[in-house]
N, C-alpha and C positions, 0 to 999 in steps of 0.2 A: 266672660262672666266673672270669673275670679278676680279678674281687676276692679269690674264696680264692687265686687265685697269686700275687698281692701281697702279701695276710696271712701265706703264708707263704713268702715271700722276706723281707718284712721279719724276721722271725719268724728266719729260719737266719741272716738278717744278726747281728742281732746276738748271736746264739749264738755267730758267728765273731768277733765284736767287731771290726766293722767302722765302725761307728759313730762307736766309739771315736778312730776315725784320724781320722776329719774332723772329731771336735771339736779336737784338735787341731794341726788343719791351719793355723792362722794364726799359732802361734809357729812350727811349723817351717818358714814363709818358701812357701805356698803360697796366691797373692792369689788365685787365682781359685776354690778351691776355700774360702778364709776368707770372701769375700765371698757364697758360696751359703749359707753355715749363717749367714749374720748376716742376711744378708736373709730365708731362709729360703724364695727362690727358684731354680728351677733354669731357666735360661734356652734354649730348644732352637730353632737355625734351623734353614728347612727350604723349599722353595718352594712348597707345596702347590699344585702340578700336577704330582708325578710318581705316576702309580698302577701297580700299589696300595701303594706305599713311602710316600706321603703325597699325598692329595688334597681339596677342597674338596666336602663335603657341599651338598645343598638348603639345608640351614639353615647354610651358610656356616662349617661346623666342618669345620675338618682330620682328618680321619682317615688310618689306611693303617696299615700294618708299624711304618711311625719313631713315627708320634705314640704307638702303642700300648708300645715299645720304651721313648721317651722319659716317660712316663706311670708306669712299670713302675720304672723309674730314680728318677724322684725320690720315688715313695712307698717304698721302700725305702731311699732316703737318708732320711726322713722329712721334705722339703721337698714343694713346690707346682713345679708345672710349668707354665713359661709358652712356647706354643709363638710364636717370631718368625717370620710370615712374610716373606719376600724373593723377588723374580726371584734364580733361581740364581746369575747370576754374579757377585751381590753379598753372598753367604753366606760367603766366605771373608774378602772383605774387614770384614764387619762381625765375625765371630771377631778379627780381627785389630787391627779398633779397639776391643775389650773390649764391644761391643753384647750379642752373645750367649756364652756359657758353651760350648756346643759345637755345631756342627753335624753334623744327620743329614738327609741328601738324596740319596739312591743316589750317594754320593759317589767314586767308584772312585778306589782306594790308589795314588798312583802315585810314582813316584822327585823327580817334581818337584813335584810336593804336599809331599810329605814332609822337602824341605827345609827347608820355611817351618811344616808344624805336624806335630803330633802324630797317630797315629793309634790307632784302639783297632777291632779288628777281623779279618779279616773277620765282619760278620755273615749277608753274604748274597752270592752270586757271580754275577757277571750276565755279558753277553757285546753286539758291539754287532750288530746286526741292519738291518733296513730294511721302512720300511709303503708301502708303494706300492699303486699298483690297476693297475700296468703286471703283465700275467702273464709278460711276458720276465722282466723286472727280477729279481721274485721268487723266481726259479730259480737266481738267482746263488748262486754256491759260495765266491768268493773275492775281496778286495775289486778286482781287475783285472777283475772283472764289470760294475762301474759306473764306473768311472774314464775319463768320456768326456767332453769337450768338450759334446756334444750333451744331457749329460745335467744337471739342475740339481737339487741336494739342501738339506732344509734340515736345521738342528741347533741344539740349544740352545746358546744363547751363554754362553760359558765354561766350555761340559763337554767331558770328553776324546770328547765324539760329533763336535763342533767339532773338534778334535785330530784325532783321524781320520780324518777328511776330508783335513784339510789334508795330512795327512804320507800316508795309504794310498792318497787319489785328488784324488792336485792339480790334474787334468785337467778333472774335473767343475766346474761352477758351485755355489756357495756361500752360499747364504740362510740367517742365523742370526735366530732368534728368542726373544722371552722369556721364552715357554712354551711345554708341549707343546701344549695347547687350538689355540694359534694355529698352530703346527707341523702339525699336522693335519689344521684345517681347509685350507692351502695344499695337501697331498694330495688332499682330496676333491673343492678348486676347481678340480686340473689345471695350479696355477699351480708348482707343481715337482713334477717326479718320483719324489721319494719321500723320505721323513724318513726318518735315520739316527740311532739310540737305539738305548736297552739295550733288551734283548729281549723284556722283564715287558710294555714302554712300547708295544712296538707289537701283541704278542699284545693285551692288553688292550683297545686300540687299533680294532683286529678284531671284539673282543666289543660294544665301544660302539655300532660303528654296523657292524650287521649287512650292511644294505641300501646299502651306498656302495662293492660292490666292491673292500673293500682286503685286502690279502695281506701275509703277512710271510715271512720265512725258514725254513725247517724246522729250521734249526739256527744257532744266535750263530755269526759269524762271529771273534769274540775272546772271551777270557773274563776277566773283568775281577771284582777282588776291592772289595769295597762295605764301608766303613768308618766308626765317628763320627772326624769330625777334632775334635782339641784343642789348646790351645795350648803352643805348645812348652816353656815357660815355667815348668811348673806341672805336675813331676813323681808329686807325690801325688794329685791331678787327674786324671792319664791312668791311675795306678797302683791308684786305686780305682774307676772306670771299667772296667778291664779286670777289676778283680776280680769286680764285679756284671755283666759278662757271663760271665765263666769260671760263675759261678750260676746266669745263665738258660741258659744251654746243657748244663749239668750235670746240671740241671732238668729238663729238657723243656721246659721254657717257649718256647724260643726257634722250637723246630722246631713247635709249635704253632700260633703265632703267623704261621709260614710257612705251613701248612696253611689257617691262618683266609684268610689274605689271598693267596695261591696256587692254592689246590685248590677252595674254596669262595666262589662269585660270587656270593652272595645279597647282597653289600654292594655291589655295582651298580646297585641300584634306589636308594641314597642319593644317586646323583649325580646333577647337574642332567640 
């Protein structure tokens, strides 16, 4: 099924002659989008451990929302897509030393992101939540719920869940770590209170290990808009970017794709 919506997104691409602008994208002074059609790679970070937005199959393939997203992207540019894995909090910084072409990682859009890159998005809107196996905790409504001294949280290092913490409950203790896996596991150990992430992260979270008493939220405590960043740099770049989502969303593609990886958990059994 995903191939006939590729065939025909490429297919109304270039009906729109879209095509057309990225060839040429390297006289009109756009490096990052000249150096994908010469290569003829599209380069996508991402840290695959965030599910189901991107995560590490049994056989060691990134799947999820992004990679499917990212995949969809460059066969409609008519390049190759090469997905870079990274710990998250080194995804911006490698966009920024020209490593990868753009990153997609439940990236949430925010004012100080934004100074430093570009965005193209929302594609997906998240909110932050909390996975605990404390039944108090779980009933919290507002982030003065958890903001206790006695209480210790962890979060991925360098995401606005990090942020959150610090700015909505300074009070509490502060465990950042590199990924959600290990984020997690410190839940199940007892060794903190509860991991504070977007909300997919810890429902999901829920679904993995049935039998480890964890509980999340009934409802996001924030709600946060999920975006590809791009470089600031490389106006035709971000301009044909948004144009081939303004497509899959026009499409149906997009909201499908949320469906696949949302509503439908049969790609649960692919992970370790």
């Amino acid at each position: 099924m995903q191939r006939v919506i590729v065939g025909f997104l490429v297919s109304l691409a270039v009906a729109l002659g879209l095509p057309a602008a990225v060839l040429g994208a390297g006289e009109a002074g756009s490096p990052g989008l000249s150096r994908i059609v010469k290569s003829g790679v599209l380069r996508v970070g991402m840290s695959g451990g965030q599910p189901p937005l991107n995560v590490r199959s049994k056989q060691g393939q990134i799947i999820g929302l992004e990679p499917d997203l990212a995949q969809i992207l460059a066969a409609t540019m008519g390049v190759e897509v090469k997905l870079v894995a990274k710990p998250f909090s080194q995804l911006l910084p490698a966009l920024e030393a020209g490593e990868v072409d753009l990153v997609m990682s439940g990236l949430t859009i925010t004012p100080e992101r934004n100074l430093h890159f570009a965005f193209v998005g929302p594609y997906f809107v998240s909110g932050k939540a909390i996975l605990t196996n404390s039944k108090a905790l779980a009933k919290a409504n507002e982030a003065s719920d958890i903001d206790d001294p006695a209480i210790k949280l962890a979060a991925l290092e360098g995401s606005t869940s990090q942020d959150f913490v610090q700015v909505f409950v300074p009070k509490a203790e502060l465990v950042t770590t590199k990924d959600y896996d290990e984020a997690v596991e410190l839940v199940i150990q007892d060794k903190v209170d509860a991991l504070v992430a977007d909300y997919p992260i810890c429902v999901l979270s829920v679904f993995r290990h049935p039998d480890k008493g964890l509980a999340t939220l009934v409802s996001p405590l924030t709600v946060e808009p999920i975006g590809v960043a791009l470089p600031p740099d490389d106006p035709l770049l971000v301009n044909l970017i948004q144009n081939y989502f303004n497509l899959l969303e026009g499409t149906g593609t997009l909201e499908g794709l949320k469906e696949k990886w949302f509503s439908d958990g049969s790609w649960l059994s692919q992970l370790p």
